[in-house]
N, CA, C and O of each residue as an XYZ file, in Angstrom:
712
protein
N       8.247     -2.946      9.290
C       7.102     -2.800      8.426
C       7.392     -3.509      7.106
O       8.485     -3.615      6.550
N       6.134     -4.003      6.687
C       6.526     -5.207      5.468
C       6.614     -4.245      4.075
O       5.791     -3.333      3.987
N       7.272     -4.370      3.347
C       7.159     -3.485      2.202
C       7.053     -4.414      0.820
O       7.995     -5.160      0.553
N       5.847     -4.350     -0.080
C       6.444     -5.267     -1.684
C       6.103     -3.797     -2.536
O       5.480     -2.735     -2.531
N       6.645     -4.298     -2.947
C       6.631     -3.236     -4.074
C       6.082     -4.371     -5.904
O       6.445     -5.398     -6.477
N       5.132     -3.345     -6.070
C       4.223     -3.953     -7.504
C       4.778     -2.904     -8.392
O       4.981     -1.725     -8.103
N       5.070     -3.736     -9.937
C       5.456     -3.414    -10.637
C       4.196     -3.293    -12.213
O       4.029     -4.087    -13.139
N       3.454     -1.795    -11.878
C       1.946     -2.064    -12.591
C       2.508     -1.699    -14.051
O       2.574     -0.512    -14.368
N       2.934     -2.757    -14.990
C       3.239     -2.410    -16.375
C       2.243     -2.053    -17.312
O       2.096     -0.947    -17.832
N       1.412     -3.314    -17.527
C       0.709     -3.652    -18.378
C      -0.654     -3.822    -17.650
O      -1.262     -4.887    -17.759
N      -1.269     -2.531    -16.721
C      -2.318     -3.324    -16.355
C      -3.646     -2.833    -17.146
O      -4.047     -1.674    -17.039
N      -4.310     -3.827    -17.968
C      -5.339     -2.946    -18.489
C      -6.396     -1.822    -17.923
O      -6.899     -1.874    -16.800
N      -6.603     -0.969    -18.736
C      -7.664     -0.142    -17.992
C      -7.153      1.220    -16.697
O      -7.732      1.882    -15.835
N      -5.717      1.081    -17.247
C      -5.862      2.153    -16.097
C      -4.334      3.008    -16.494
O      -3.743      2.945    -17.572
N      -3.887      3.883    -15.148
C      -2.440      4.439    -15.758
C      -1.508      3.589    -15.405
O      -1.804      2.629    -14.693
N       0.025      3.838    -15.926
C       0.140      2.689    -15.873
C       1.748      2.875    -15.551
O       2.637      3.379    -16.238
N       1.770      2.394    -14.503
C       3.389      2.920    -13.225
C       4.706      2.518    -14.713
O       4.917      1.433    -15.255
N       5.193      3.541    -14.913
C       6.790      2.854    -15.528
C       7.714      1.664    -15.382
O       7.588      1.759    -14.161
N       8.408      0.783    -15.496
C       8.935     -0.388    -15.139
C      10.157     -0.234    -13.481
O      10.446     -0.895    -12.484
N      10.539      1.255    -14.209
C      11.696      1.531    -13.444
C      10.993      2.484    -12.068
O      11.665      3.078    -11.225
N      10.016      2.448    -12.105
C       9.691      3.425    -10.855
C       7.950      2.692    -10.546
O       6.833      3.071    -10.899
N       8.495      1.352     -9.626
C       7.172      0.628     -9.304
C       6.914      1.383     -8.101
O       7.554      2.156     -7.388
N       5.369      0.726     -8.132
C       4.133      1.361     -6.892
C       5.073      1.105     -5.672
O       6.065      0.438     -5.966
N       4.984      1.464     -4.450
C       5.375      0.555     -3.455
C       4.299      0.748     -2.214
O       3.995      1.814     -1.678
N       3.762     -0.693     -1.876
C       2.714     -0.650     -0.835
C       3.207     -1.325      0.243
O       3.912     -2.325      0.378
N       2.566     -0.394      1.131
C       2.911     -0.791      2.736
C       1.728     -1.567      3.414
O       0.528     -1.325      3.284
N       2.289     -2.502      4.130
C       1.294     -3.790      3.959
C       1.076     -3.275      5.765
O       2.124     -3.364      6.404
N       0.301     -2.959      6.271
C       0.456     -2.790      7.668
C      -1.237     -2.867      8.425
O      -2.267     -2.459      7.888
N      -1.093     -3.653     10.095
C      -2.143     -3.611     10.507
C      -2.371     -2.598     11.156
O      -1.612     -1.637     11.277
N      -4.144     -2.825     11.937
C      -4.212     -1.279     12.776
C      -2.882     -1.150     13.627
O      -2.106     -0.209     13.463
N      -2.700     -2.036     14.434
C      -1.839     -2.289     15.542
C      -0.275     -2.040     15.050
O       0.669     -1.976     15.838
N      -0.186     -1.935     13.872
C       1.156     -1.417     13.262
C       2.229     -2.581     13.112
O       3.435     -2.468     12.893
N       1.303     -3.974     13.325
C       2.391     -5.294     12.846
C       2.381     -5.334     11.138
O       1.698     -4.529     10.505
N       2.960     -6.049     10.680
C       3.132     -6.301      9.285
C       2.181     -7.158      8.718
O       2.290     -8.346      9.023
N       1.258     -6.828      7.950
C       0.306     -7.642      7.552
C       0.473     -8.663      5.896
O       0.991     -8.281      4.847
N      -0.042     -9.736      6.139
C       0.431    -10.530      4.484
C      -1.203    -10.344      4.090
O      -1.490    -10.739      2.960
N      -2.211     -9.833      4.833
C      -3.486     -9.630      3.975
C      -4.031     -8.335      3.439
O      -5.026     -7.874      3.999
N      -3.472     -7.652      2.363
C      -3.661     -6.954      1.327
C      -4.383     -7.229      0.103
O      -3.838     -7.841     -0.816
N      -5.409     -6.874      0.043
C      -5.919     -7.286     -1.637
C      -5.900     -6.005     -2.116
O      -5.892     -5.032     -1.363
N      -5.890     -5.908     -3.611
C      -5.845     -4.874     -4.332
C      -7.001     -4.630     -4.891
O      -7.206     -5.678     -5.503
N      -7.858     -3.969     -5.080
C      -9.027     -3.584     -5.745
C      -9.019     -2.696     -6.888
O      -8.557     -1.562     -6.765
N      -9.602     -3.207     -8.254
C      -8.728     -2.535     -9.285
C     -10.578     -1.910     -9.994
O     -10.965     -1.756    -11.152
N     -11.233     -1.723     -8.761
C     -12.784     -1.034     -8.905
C     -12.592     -0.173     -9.479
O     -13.119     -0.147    -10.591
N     -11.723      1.031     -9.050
C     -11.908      2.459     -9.527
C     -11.139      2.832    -10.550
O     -11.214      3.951    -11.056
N     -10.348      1.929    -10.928
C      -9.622      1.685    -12.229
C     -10.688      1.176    -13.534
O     -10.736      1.639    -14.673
N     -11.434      0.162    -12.987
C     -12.478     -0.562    -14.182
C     -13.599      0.805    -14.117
O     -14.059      1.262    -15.164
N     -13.810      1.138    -13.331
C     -15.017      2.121    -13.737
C     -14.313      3.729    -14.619
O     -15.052      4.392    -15.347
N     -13.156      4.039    -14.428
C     -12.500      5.072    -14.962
C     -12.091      4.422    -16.783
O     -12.205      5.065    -17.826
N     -11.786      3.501    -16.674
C     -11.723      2.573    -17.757
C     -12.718      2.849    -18.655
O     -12.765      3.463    -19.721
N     -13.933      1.927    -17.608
C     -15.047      1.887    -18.756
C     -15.697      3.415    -19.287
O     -16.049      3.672    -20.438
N     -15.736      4.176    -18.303
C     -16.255      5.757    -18.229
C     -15.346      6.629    -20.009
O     -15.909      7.516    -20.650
N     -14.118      6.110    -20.341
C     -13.488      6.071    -21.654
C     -14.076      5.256    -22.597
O     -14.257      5.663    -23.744
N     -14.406      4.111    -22.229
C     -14.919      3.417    -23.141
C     -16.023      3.686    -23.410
O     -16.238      3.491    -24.606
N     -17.125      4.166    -22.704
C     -17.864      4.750    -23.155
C     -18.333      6.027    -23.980
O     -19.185      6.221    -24.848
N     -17.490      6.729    -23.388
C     -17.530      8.360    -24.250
C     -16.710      8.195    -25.695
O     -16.811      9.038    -26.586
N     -16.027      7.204    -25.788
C     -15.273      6.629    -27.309
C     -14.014      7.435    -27.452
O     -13.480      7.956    -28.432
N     -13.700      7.379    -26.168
C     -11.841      7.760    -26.175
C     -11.284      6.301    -26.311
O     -10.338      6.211    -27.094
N     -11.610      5.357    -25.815
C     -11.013      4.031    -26.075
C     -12.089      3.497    -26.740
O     -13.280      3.586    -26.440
N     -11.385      2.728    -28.006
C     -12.646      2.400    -29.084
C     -12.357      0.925    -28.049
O     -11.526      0.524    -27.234
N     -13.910      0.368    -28.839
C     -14.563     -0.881    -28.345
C     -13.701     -1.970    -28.810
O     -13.909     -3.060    -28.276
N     -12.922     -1.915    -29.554
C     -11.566     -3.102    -30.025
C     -10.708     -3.552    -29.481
O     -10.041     -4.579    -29.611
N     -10.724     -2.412    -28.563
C      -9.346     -2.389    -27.732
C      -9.937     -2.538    -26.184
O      -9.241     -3.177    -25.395
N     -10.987     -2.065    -25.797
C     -11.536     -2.864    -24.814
C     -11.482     -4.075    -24.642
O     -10.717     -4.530    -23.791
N     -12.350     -4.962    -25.475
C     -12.547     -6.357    -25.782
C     -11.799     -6.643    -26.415
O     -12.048     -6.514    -27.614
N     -10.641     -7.117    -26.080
C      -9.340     -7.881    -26.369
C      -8.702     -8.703    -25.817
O      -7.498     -8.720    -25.563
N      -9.862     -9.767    -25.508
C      -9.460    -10.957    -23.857
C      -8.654    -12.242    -25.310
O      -9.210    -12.763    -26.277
N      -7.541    -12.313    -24.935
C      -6.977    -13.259    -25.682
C      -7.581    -14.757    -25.607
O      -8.387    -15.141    -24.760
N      -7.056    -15.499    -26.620
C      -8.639    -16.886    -26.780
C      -7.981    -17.786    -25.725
O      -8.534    -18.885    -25.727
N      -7.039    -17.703    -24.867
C      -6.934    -18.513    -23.688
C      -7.276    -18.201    -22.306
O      -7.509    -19.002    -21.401
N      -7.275    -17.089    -22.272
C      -8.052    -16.399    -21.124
C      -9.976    -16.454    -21.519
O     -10.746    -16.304    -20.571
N     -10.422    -16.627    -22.636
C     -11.979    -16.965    -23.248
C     -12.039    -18.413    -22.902
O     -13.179    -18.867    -22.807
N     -11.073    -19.210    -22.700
C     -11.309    -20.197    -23.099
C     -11.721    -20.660    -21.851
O     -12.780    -21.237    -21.604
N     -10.211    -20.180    -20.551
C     -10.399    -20.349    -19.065
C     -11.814    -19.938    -18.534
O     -12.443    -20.659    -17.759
N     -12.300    -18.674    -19.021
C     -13.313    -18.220    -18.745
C     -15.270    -19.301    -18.491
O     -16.151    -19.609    -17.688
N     -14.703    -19.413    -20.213
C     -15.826    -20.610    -20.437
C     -15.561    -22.127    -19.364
O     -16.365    -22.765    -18.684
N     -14.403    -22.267    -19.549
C     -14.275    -23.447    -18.859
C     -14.336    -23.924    -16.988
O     -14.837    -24.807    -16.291
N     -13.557    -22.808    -16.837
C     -13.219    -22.747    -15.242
C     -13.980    -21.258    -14.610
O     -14.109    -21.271    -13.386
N     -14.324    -20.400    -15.100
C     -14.762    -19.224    -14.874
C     -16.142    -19.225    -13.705
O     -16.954    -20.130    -13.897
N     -16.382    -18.436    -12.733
C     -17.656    -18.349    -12.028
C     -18.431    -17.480    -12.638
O     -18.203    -16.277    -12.760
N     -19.697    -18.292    -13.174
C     -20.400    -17.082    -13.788
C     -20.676    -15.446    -12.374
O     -20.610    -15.477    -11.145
N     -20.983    -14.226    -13.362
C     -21.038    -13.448    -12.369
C     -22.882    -12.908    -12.669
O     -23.615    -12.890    -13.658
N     -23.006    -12.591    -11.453
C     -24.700    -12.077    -11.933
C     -24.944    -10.800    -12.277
O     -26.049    -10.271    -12.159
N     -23.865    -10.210    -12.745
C     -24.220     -9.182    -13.413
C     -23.865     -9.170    -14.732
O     -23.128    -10.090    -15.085
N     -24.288     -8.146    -15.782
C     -24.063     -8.142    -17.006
C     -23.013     -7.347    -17.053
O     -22.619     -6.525    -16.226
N     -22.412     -7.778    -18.506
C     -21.172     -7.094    -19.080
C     -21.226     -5.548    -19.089
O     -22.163     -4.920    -19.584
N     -20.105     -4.964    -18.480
C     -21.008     -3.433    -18.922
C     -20.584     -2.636    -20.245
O     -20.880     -1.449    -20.380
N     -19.781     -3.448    -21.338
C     -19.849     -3.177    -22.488
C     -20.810     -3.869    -23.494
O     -20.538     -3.480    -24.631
N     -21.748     -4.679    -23.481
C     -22.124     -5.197    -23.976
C     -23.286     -5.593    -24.083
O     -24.034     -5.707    -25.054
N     -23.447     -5.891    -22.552
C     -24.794     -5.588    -21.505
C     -25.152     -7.108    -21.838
O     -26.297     -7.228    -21.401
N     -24.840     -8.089    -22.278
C     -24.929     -9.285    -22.445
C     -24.607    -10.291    -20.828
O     -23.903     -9.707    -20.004
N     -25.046    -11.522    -20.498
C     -25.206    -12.067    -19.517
C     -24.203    -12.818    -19.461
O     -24.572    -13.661    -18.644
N     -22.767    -13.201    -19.897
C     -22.266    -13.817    -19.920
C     -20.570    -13.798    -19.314
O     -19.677    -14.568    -19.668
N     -20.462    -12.602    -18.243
C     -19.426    -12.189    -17.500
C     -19.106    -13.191    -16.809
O     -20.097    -13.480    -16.139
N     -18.029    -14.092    -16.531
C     -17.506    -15.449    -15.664
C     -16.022    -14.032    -15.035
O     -15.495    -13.014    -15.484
N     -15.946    -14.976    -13.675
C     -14.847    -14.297    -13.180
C     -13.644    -15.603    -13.221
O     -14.007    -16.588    -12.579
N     -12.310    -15.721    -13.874
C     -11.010    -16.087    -13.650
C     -10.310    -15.804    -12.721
O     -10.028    -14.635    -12.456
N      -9.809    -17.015    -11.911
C      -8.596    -16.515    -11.055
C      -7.653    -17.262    -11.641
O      -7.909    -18.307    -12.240
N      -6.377    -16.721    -11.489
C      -5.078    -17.129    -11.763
C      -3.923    -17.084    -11.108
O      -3.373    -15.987    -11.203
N      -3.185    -18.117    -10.288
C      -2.240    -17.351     -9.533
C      -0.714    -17.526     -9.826
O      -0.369    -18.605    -10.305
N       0.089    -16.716     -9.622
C       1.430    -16.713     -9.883
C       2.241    -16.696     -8.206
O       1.954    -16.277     -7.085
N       3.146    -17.269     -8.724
C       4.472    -17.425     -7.561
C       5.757    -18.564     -8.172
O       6.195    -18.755     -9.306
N       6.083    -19.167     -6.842
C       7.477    -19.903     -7.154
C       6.861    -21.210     -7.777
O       5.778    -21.769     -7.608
N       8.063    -21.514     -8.635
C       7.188    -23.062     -9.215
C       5.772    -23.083     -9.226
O       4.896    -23.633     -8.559
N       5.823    -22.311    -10.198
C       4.478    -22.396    -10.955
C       4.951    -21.965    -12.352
O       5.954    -21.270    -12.514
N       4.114    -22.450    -13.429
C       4.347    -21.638    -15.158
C       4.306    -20.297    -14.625
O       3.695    -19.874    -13.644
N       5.336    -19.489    -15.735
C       5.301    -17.999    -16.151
C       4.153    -17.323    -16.463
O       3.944    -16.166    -16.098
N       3.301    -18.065    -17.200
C       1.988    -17.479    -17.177
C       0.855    -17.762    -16.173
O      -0.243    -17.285    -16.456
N       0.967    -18.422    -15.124
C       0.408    -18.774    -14.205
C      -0.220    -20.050    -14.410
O      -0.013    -20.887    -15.289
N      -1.473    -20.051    -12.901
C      -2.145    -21.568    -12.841
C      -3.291    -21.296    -12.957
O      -3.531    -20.472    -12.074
N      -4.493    -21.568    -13.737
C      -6.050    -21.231    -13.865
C      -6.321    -21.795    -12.331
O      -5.915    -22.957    -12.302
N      -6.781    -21.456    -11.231
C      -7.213    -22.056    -10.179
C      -8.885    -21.975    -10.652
O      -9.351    -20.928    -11.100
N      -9.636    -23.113    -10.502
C     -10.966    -24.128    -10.658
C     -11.372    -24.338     -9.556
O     -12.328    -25.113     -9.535
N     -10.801    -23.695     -7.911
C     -11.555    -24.499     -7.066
C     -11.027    -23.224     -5.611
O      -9.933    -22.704     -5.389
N     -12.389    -23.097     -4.867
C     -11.524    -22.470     -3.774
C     -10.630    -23.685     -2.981
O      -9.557    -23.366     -2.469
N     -10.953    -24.623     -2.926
C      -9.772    -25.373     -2.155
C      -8.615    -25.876     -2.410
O      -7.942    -26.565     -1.642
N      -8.205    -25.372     -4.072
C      -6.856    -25.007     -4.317
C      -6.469    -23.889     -3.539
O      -5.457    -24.015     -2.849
N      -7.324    -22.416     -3.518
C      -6.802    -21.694     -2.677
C      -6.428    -21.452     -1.443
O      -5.779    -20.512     -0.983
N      -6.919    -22.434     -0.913
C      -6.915    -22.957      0.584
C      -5.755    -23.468      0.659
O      -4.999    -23.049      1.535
N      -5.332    -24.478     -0.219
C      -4.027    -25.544     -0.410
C      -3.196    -24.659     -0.139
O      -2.413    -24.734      0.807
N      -3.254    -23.900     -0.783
C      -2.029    -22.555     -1.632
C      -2.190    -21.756     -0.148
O      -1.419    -21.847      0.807
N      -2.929    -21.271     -0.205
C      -2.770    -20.142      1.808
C      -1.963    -21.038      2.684
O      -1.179    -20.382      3.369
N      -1.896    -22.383      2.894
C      -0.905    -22.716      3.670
C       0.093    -23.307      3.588
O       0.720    -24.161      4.216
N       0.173    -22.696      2.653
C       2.161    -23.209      2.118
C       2.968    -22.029      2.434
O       2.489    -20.896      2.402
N       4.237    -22.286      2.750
C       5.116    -21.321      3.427
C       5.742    -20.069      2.200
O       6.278    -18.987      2.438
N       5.439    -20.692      0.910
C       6.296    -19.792     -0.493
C       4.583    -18.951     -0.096
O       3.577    -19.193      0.571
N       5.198    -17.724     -1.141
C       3.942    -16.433     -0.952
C       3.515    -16.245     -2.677
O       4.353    -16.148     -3.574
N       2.744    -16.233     -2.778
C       1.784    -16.170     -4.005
C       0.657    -15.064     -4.021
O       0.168    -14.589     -2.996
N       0.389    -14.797     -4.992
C      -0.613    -13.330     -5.457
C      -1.460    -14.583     -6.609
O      -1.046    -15.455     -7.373
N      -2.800    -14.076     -6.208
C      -4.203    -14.489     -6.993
C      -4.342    -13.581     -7.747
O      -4.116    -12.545     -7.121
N      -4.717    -13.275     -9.270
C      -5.276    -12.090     -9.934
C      -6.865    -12.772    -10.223
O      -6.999    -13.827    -10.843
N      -8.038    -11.975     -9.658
C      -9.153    -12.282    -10.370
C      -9.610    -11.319    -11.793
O      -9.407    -10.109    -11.881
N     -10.327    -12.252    -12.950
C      -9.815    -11.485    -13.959
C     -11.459    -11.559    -14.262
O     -12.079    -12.614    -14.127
N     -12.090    -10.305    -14.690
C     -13.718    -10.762    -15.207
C     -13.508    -10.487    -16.757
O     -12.792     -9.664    -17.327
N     -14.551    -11.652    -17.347
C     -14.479    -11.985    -18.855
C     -15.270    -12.094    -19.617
O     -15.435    -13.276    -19.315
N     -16.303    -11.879    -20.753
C     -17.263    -11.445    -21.268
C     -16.559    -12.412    -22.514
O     -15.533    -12.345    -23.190
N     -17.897    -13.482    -22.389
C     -17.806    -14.733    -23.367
C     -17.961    -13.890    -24.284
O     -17.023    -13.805    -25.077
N     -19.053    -13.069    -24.486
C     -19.599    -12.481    -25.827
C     -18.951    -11.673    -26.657
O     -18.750    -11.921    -27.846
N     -18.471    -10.310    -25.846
C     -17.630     -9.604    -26.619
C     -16.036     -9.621    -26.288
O     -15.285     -8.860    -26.899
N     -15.705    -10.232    -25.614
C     -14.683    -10.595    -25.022
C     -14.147     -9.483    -23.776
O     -13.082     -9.768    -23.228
N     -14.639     -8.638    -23.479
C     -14.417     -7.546    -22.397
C     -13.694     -8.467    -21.322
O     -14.021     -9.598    -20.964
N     -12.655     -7.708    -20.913
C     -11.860     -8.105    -19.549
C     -11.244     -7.219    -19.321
O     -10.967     -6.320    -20.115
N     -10.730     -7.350    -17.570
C     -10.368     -6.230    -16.771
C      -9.823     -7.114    -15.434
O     -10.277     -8.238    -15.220
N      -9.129     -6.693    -14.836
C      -8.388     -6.819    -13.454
C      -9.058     -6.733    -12.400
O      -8.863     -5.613    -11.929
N      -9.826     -7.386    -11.704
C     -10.416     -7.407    -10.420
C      -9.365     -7.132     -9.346
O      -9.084     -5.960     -9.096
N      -8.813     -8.054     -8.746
C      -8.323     -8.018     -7.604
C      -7.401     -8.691     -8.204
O      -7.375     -9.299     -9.274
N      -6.155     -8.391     -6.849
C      -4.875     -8.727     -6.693
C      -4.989     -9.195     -5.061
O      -5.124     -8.423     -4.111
N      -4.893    -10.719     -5.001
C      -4.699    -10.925     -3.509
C      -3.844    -11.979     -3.276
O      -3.902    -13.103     -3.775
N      -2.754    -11.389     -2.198
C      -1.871    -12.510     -1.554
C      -2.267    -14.097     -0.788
O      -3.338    -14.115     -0.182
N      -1.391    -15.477     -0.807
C      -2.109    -15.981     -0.129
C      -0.214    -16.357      0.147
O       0.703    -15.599     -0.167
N      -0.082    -17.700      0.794
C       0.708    -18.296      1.335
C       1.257    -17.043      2.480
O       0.849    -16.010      3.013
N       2.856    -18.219      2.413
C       3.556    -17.261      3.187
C       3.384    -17.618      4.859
O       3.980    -17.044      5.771
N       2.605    -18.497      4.962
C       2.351    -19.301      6.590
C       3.794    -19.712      6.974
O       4.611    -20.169      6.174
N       4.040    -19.469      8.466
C       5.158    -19.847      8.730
C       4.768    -21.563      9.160
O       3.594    -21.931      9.118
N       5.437    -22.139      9.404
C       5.381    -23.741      9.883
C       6.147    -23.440     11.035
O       7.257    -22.929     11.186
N       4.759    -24.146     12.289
C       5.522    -23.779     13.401
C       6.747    -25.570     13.916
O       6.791    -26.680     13.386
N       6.975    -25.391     14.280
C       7.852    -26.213     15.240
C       7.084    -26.397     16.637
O       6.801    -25.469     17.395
N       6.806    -27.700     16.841
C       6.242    -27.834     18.017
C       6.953    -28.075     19.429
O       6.481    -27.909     20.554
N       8.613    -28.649     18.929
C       8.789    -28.853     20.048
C       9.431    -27.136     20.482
O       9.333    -26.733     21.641
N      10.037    -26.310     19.426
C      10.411    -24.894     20.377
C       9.056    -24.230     20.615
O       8.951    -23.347     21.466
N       8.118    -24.597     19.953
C       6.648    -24.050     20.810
C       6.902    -24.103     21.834
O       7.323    -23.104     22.418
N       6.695    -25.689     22.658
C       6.628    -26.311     23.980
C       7.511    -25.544     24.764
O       7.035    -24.808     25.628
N       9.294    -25.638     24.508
C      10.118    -25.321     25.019
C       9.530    -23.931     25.237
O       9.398    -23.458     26.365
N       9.231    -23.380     24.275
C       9.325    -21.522     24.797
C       8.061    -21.232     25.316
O       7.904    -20.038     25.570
N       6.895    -22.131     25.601
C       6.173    -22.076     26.747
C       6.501    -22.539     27.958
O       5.805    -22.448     28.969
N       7.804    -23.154     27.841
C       8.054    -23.887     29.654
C       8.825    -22.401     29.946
O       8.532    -21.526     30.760
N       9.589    -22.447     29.259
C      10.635    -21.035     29.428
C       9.449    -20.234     29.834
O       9.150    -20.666     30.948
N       8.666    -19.341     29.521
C       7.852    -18.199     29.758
C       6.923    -18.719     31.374
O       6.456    -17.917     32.183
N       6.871    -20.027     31.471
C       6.021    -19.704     32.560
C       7.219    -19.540     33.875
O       8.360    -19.999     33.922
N       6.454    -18.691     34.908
C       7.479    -18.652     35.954
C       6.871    -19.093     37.084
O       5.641    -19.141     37.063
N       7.518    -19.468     38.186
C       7.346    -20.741     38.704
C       6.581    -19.240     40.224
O       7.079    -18.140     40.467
N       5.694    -19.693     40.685
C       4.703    -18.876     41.875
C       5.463    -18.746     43.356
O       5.665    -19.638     44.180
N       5.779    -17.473     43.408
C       6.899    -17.576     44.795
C       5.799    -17.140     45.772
O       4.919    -16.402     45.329
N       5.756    -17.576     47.236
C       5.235    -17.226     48.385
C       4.813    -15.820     48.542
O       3.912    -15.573     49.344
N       5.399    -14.815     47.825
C       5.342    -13.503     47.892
C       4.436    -13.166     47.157
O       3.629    -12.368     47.634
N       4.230    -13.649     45.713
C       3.295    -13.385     45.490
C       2.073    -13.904     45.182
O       1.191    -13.481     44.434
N       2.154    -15.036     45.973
C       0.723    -15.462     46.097
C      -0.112    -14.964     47.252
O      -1.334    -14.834     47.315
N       0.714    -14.742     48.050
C      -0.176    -13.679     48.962
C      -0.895    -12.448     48.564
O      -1.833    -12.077     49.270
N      -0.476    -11.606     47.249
C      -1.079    -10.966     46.823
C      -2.021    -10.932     45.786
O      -2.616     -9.887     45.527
């Protein structure tokens, strides 16, 4: 069974796991193989979030505190979203993705295109996408999703071949009669 373990420090909007005692998620299919498709959904976190931000346990300052390079990605590379901000109620929510892994900057890569993400799903190193939603206006942001991509194995064609000659077995008289 596949195990990663996330280390939730700093994630806005929600509680927030210690450094020394990370989440650990079990990545598994129905069938009980090891799965690399996990996304994280950080829904019930943004609505518990905002549900503070609204009643004015978390003042509005500290909500909207999208730093001016993540505003900037937003404006620039961002998908607008069709809904409104829900601090602000203004029309101007774009969603950011960003992904981190090996050889890439520490602060990640603004991805601009799904067919970077495509690129990136079939490369053999394993990478995590964060989608980030961003509010040109008041600057509101929050953590969408967390989703894996790479991690494809590269097959080999000729031990393909070979370990299909191997597996087939050759039809004896006995049982072709049956």
């Amino acid at each position: 069974m596949a195990t990663r373990k996330f280390a939730v420090a700093l994630m806005p909007g929600g509680l927030r796991s210690p450094r020394h005692n990370p989440t650990t998620v079990s990545l598994v299919t129905k069938r009980g193989r090891p799965s690399r498709d996990a996304t994280i959904d950080f829904r019930m976190m943004r609505r518990a979030y905002l549900a503070r931000v609204h009643v004015g346990d978390v003042p509005r300052h500290d909500a909207c505190d999208a730093s001016v390079d993540l505003v900037f990605a937003a404006q620039h590379h961002g998908v607008q979203r069709r809904s409104a901000c829900p601090v602000c109620s203004h029309h101007e929510l774009r969603t950011v993705t960003y992904l981190f892994g090996p050889r890439l900057p520490k602060a990640g890569k603004c991805i601009t295109s799904g067919r970077q993400l495509h690129e990136v799903d079939l490369r053999p190193e394993h990478f995590t996408a964060y989608a980030v939603e961003v509010c040109l206006s008041c600057r509101w942001n929050h953590l969408l999703s967390a989703t894996p991509y790479g991690g494809r194995r590269r097959h080999n064609r000729r031990r393909a071949r070979s370990q299909v000659a191997k597996n087939r077995q050759p039809l004896t008289a006995s049982a072709a009669h049956h």
